[in-house]
C-alpha positions in Angstrom: -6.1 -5.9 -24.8 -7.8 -9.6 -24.7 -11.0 -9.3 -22.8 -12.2 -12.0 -20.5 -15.1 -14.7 -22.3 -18.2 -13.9 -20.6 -17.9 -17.7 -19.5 -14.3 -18.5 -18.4 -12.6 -21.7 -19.3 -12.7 -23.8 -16.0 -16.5 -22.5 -15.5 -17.7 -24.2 -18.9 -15.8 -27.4 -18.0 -17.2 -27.1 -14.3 -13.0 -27.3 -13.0 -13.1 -26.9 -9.8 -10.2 -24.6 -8.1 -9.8 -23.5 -4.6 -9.0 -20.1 -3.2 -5.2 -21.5 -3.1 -4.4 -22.2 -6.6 -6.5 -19.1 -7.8 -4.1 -16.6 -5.3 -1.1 -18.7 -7.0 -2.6 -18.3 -10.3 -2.7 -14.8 -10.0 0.6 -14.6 -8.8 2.1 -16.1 -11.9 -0.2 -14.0 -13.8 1.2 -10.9 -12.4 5.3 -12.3 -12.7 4.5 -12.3 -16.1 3.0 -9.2 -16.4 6.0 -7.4 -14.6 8.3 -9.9 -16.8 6.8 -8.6 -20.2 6.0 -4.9 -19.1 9.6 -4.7 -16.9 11.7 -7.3 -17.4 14.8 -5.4 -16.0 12.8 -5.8 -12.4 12.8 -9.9 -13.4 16.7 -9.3 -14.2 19.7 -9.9 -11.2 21.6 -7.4 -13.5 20.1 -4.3 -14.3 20.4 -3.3 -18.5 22.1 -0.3 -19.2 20.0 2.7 -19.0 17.7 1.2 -16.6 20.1 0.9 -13.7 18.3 3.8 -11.7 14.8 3.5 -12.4 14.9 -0.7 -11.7 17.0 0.1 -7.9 14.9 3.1 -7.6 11.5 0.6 -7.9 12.7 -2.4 -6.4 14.1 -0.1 -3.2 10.1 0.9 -3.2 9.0 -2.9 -3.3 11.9 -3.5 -0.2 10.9 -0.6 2.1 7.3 -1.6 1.7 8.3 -4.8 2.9 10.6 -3.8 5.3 13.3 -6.0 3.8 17.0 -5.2 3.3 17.5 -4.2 -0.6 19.9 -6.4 -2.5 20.5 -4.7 -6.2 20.7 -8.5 -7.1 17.0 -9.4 -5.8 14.6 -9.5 -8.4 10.7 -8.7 -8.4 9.8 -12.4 -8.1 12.5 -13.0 -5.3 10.5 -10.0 -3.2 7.0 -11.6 -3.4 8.2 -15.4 -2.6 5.0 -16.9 -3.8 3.2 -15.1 -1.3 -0.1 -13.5 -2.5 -0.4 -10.7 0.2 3.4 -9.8 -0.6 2.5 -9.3 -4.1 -0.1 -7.2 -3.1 2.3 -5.2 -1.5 4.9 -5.2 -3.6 2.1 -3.7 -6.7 1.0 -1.1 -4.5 4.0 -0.1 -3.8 5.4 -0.2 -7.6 2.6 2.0 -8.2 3.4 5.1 -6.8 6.8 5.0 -9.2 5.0 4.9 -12.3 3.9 8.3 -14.7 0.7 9.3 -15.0 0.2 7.1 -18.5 2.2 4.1 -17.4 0.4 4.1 -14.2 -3.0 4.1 -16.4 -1.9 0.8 -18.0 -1.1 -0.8 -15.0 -4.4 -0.4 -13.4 -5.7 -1.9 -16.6 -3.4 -4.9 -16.6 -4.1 -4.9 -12.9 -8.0 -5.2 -13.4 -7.9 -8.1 -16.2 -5.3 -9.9 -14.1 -8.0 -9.8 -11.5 -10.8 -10.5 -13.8 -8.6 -13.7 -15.0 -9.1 -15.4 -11.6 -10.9 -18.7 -11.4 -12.8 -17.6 -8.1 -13.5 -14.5 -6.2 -9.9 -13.5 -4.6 -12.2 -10.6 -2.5 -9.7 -8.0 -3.8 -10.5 -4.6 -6.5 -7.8 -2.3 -7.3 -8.7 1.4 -6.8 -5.9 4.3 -7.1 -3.3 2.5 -6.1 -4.3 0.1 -3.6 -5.8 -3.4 -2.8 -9.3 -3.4 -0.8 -11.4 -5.9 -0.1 -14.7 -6.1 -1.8 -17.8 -6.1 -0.1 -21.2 -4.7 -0.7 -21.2 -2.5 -3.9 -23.1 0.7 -3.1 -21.5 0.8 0.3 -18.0 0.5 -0.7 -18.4 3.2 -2.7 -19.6 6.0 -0.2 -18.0 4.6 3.0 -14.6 3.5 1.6 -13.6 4.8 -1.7 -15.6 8.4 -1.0 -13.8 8.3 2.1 -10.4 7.4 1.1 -10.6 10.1 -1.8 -11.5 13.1 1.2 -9.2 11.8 3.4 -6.2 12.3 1.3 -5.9 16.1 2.0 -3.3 17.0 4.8 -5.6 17.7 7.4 -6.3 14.3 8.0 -3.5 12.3 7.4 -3.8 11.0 11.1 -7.1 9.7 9.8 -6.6 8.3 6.3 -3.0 6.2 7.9 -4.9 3.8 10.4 -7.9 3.6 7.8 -6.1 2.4 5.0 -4.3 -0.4 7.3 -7.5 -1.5 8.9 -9.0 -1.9 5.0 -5.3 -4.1 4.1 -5.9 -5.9 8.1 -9.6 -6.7 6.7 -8.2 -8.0 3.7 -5.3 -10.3 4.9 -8.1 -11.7 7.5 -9.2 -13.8 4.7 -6.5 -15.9 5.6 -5.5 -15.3 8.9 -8.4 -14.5 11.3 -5.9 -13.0 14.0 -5.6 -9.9 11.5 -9.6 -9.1 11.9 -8.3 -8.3 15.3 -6.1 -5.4 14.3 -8.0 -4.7 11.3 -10.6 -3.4 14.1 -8.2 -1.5 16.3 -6.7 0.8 13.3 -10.2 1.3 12.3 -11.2 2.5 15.7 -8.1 4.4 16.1 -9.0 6.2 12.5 -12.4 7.4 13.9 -11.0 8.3 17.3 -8.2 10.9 15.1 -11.5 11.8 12.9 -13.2 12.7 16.1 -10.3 15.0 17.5 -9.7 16.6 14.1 -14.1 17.2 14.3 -13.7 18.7 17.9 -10.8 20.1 18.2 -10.1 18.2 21.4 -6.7 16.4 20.4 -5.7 15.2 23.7 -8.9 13.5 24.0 -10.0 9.6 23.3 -12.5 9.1 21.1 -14.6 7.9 24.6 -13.9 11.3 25.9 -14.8 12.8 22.4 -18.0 10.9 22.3 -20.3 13.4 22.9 -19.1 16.2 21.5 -18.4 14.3 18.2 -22.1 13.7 17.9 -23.2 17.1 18.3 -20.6 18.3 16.1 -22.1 16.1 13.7 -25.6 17.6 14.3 -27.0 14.4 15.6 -29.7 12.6 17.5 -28.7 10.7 21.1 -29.7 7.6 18.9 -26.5 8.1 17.1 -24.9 8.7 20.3 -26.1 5.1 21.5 -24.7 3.9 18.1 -21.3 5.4 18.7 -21.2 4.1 22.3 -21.6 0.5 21.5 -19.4 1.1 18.5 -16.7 2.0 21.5 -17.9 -0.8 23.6 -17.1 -3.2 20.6 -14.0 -1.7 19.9 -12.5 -2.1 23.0 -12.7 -6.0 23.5 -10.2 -5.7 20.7 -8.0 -3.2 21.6 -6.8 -4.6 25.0 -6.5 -8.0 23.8 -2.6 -7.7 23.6 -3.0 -7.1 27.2 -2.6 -9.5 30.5 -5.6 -12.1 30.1 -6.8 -14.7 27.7 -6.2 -14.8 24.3 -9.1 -13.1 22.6 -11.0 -14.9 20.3 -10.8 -12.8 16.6 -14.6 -11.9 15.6 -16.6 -13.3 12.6 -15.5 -11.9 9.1 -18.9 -10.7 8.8 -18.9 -8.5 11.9 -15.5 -6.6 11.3 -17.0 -5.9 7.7 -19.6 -4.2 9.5 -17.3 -2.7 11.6 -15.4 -0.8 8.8 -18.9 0.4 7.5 -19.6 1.5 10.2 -16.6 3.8 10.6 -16.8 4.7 7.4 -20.3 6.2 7.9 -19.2 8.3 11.1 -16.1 9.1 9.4 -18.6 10.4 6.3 -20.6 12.5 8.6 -17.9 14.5 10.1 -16.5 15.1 6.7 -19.9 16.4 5.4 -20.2 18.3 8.7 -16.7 20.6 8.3 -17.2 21.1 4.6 
C-alpha cells in the first residue's frame, strides 16, 4: 500500500484547506474505498452471490442510523455527504467484517485518515472513531479503559462512555453536543460507581463517598469527585425549565472525559 510523503502535496505548495473541504475530502476518499473494496454496497442492484452479505451490511449501516432500509439505497446514499454519518456508517460496517478483512480495513482506514490535508481530530481504534487528544492520556484513560470495559460486567459503563467520546467528537462542529457529551460521561462514572459499591439504587452523589473509599483514597480525591459532580450537574438539568445553558469550552469537556476516565481507571484497578 502507497504510504503518505513525509511532506504532503498541498503542504509543499503552502494550499491552504479548511476543516470543510478536508471532512469532504475524506469522504470521497472513503466512497472510493468502499467502491473499489465493495462495490456491490455502491450498487442499487446487488450481483449475484452477494445479495445477502451487501443487505446484511447495508441493514447494519441503516440501523446505526436509525433509517428505514431500502435494498435499493446504496453506501453513498446512507452517508449524504455528511462526515459524522460516514463515521457512523464505517463503524458500523465494521463489526460485519472477518477477522482478516476487518485487518485491512483498519489499514485503509488509517491511511485514509493520514491522507487528510488538516487535522480532522479523529484516530480509528477497534472499531470506532474517537477524538484525539493528548497522546499518553488517551491511551490510559480512554483506550485502556474502553478495552476493560468491554467485559459484561460493565456494559452499563462502557454504553454511556463510548457515546460521550462520539458526543465529544461531533462537538467539533456543533457545540450543543459538548453538552451531552458531558452528561453520558457523568452517567458512565455514576454506573462505574454502583457496579464499585454495590449500591445500584444509588446516584453517583449518594455513591460519593463510598466510591472513594472503595477506591482506597484520600478526602482530596473526595473534593475532586465532588466538584466533578458539581460540574456535572449544570449540564445535566439543562433540558430542564430555565434558560438555555450555555455549552462549555471544548477544552473543559476534554478535561472532563479525562477526568472520568481516571476515576473510571481507579475503580477498575481497585476490583481486579
Amino acid at each position: 500500500m502507497a504510504r503518505r510523503s513525509p511532506t504532503s502535496f498541498h503542504s509543499r505548495f503552502d494550499i491552504q484547506v479548511d476543516r470543510e473541504t478536508a471532512e469532504n475530502h475524506f469522504i470521497n476518499r472513503v466512497i472510493n474505498f468502499i467502491s473499489f473494496k465493495y462495490p456491490f454496497l455502491q450498487e442499487a442492484t446487488a450481483r449475484t452471490g452477494y445479495e445477502r452479505l451487501r443487505n446484511h451490511q447495508l441493514l447494519a449501516i441503516a440501523n446505526s442510523l436509525g433509517e428505514r432500509f431500502n435494498k435499493g439505497i446504496i453506501f453513498a446514499a446512507y452517508v449524504r455527504e455528511d462526515f459524522f454519518r460516514c463515521l457512523q456508517a464505517l463503524e458500523s460496517l465494521y463489526p460485519t467484517l472477518g477477522e482478516q478483512e476487518g485487518t485491512q480495513f483498519t489499514e485503509q482506514l488509517e491511511f485514509i485518515i493520514s491522507q487528510a490535508e488538516v487535522d480532522l481530530g479523529i484516530r480509528w481504534k477497534n472499531g470506532n472513531f474517537l477524538p484525539t487528544g493528548a497522546k499518553l492520556l488517551d491511551e490510559a484513560l480512554v483506550n485502556a479503559n474502553l478495552h476493560w470495559l468491554s467485559g459484561p460486567s460493565y456494559q452499563n459503563v462502557l454504553a454511556p462512555f463510548q457515546k460521550g467520546l462520539s458526543e465529544f467528537l461531533q462537538g467539533q462542529r456543533d457545540p450543543n453536543k459538548l453538552i451531552d457529551a458531558v452528561r453520558d460521561m457523568y452517567e458512565a462514572l455514576e454506573a462505574m460507581a454502583k457496579v464499585t459499591t454495590g449500591r445500584t439504587n444509588k446516584d453517583l452523589s449518594a455513591n460519593r463517598q463510598l466510591f472513594v473509599s472503595k477506591l482506597g483514597l484520600s478526602n482530596y480525591y473526595a473534593k475532586m469527585l465532588s466538584d466533578y459532580i458539581d460540574y456535572a450537574c449544570k449540564f445535566r438539568h439543562a433540558l430542564e425549565a430555565g434558560p438555555p445553558r450555555t455549552p462549555p469550552p471544548f477544552q473543559e469537556v476534554e478535561a472532563f472525559i479525562y477526568t472520568t476516565g481516571l476515576f473510571i481507571r481507579l475503580a477498575l484497578q481497585s476490583t481486579t
